[in-house]
N, C-alpha and C positions, 0 to 999 in steps of 0.2 A: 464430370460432376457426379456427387454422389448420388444413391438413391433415395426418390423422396419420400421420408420416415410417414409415419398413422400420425395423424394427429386431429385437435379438435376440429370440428366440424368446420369448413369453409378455410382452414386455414392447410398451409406445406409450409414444411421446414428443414434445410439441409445444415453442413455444416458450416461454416464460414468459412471465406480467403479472403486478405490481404484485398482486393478488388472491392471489398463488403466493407470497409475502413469507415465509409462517407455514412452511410445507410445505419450502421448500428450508430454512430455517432449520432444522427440525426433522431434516433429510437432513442437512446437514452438522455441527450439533450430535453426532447420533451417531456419524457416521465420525471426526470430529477428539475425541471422548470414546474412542473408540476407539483411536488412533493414540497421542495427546497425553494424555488420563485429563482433560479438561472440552474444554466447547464453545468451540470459541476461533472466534464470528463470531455477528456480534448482527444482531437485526431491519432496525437502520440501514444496519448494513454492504450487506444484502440489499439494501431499499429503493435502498440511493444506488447501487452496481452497476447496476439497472436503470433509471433514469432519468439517466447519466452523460451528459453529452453526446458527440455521435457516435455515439451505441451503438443498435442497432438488435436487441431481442428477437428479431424474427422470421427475422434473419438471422445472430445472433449469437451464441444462444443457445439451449440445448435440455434440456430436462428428461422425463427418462424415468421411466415410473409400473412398477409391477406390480400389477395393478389401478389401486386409487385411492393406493397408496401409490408415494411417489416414493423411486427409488433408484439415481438418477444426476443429475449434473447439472453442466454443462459449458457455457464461455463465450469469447468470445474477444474481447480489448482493443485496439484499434491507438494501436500508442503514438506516433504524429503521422505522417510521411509515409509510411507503409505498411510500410517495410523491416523496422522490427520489429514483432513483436505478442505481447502476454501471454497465454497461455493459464490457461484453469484445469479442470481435470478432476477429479472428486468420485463415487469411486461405493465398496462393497467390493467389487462382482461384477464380474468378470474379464469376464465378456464383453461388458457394459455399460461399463466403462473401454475396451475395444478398440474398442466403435463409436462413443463420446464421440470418443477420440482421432483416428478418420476423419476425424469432424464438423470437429471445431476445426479441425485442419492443414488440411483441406480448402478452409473457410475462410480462415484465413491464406494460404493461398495465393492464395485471390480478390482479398484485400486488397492484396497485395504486386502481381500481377498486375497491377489496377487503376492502380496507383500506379505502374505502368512499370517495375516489379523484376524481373528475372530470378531472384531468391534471395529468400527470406522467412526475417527469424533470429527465433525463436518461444524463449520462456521460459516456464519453468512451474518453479512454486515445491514444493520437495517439504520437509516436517517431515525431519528427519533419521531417525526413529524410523521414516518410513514404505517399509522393504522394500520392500512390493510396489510401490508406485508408483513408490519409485527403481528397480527391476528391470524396471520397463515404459519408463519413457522413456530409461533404457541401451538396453533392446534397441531402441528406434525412432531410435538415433543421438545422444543427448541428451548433452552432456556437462556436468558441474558449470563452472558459470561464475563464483559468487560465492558466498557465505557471509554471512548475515542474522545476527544476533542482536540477540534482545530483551532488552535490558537495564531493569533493573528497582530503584527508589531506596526503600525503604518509610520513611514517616512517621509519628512517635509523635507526638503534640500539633504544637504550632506548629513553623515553622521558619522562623528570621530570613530579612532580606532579605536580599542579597550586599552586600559589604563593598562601599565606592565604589571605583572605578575614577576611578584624573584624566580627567578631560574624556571621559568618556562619560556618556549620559544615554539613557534607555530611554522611547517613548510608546506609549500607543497609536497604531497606523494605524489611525485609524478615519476618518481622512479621505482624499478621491483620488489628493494627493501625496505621504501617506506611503505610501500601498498601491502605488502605481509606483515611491515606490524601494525596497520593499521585492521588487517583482516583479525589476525590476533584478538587484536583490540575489540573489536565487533562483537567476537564469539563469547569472549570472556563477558563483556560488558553487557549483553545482551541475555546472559544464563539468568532465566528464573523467569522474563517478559513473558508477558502471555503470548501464545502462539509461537516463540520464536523456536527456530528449529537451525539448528549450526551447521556450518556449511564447509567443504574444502575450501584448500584457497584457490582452487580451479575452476567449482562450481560457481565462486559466490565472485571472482575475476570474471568468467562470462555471463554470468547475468548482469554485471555492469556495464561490462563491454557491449551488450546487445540493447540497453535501454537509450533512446534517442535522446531522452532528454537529460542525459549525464555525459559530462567532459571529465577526464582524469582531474584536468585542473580544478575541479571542485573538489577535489579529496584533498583534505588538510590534518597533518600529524602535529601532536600537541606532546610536544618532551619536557618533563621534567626534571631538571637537574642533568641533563643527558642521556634520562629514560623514556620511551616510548610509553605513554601512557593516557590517550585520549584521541578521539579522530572528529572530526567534520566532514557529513558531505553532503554540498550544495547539490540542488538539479534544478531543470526549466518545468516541473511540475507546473507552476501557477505562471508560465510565462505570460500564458493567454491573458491574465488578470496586470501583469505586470508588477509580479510578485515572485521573488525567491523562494524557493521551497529546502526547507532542512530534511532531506531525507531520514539521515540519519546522523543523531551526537551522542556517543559513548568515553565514560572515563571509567578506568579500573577502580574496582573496590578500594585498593590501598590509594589513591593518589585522589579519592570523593572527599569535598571536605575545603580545599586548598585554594578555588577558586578558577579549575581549569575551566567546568563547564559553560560557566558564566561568560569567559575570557572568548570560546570561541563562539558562543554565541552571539557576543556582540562584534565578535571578527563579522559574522556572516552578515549583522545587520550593514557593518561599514561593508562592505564589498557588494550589496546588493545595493544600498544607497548610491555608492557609487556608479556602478552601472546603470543607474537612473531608475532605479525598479521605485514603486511606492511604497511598497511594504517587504515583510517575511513571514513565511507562514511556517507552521509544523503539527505533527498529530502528535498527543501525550495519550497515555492509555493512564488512566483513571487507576488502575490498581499493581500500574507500575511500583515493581518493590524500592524504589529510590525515589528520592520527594519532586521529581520531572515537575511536578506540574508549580508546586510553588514557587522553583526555580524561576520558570519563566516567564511565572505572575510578575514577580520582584523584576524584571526586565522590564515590562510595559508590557508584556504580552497579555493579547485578552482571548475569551472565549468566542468564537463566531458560529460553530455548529457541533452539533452532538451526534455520533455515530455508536448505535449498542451493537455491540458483536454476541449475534446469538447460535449457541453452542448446543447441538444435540449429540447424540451417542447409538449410535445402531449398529443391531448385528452386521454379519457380514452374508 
């Protein structure tokens, strides 16, 4: 075990393992039952946080006890060549969020460092409902950068397939050449989102491979006229609620327009109806440069919660 770090008075804090699954789960359950009124982050979510690739517990991560009980807990993401990094900070005690916050940016800064940056842009996700922690990372220079919403589809019994579309046709990728141009697909379709950062088709193959709650059979290619040009992918995100989760839905610039996105959208709702799920869920970012979010109005999809991603910029 590592050693244990300075911290606020009365409290220790090491770095997490795989063992510590149940416990942060159980830490963050309460503070977002607290914030939100239910636990919005499952076993999995923990689990695959800590074996993510790149990620490094002992260096990336820290969880603060009071006794045996944990009551903080804080992480830091590098979202590809250092410049930027995710933060996440989880505690209700004021002085335990002020020395998480040291940690992470501290952090962040190593990484960006490393990485030859003289600036590191760091994001941390705050519920809108949460005061306090929007009133801490205002005062550490934070400013809102985008606007999240989970939008939300619920299902009564079955629900049809989508109407055909001419010359589009929907498979699985479950094989290597529909999984690369569905990767393709990703990269292209994804330039200009806020935060996204492109990825090999190595990298972005094993962070799928490592996440529990994805099966290849949730990846689905959307051809047009016999072009690759749009993807789906389902995961058990919201299994715990009994709800499909849209990871991710991208169509190319040239083929926006025609009715792909729509088409496998409501693939996803019949496929989760069918497996008995109640609903589908997915997150829209607010200043997505494509109109996502009216899309999925015009579906039935509604609003259920609002997450600001707030963005600051520090040397290094």
């Amino acid at each position: 075990m590592s050693a244990v770090l300075t911290t606020p008075a009365g409290h220790t804090a090491r770095p997490p393992s795989l063992d510590d699954a149940a416990a942060i789960l159980r830490l963050v359950h309460a503070y977002t039952t607290a914030v939100v009124g239910f636990g919005d982050y499952t076993l999995d979510d923990v689990r695959d946080e800590l074996v993510r690739p790149g990620f490094d517990p002992a260096r990336d991560a820290w969880l603060v006890f009071d006794g045996d009980e944990p009551v903080g807990y804080g992480v830091v993401e590098n979202r590809g060549d250092g410049a930027r990094v995710d933060v996440d900070v989880t505690s209700s005690r004021p002085a335990v969020v002020d020395w998480l916050f040291e940690r992470v940016l501290a952090r962040a800064g190593e990484v960006a460092r490393a990485a030859g940056h003289a600036e590191v842009v760091v994001d941390q996700g705050v519920y809108r409902q949460d005061e306090a922690l929007r009133d801490k990372v205002a005062a550490l220079g934070f400013t809102v950068g985008t606007t999240f919403h989970r939008m939300r589809a619920d299902h009564a019994g079955d629900v049809p397939p989508p109407a055909p579309v001419g010359g589009l046709v929907l498979r699985p990728a479950v094989d290597d050449g529909a999984r690369r141009a569905a990767h393709a697909i990703w990269n292209e379709s994804f330039t200009g989102h806020f935060g996204f950062t492109p990825k090999t088709y190595d990298e972005w193959h094993e962070v799928q491979d490592r996440k529990s709650i994805f099966d290849w059979s949730g990846l689905w290619l959307a051809e047009l006229d016999g072009e690759p040009v749009g993807f789906l992918e389902r995961t058990d995100q919201f299994a715990d609620e009994n709800r499909g989760y849209v990871g991710h839905l991208g169509v190319l610039p040239a083929a926006r327009g025609r009715g792909v996105a729509g088409h496998l959208l409501r693939h996803a709702f019949h496929l989760d109806a069918a497996e008995g799920r109640v609903g589908t869920v997915l997150h829209v970012d607010s200043n997505n440069p494509t109109p996502a979010l009216g899309l999925y109005e015009s579906v039935g999809m509604r609003p259920v919660l609002v997450i600001d991603v707030w963005r600051g910029a520090f040397p290094t």
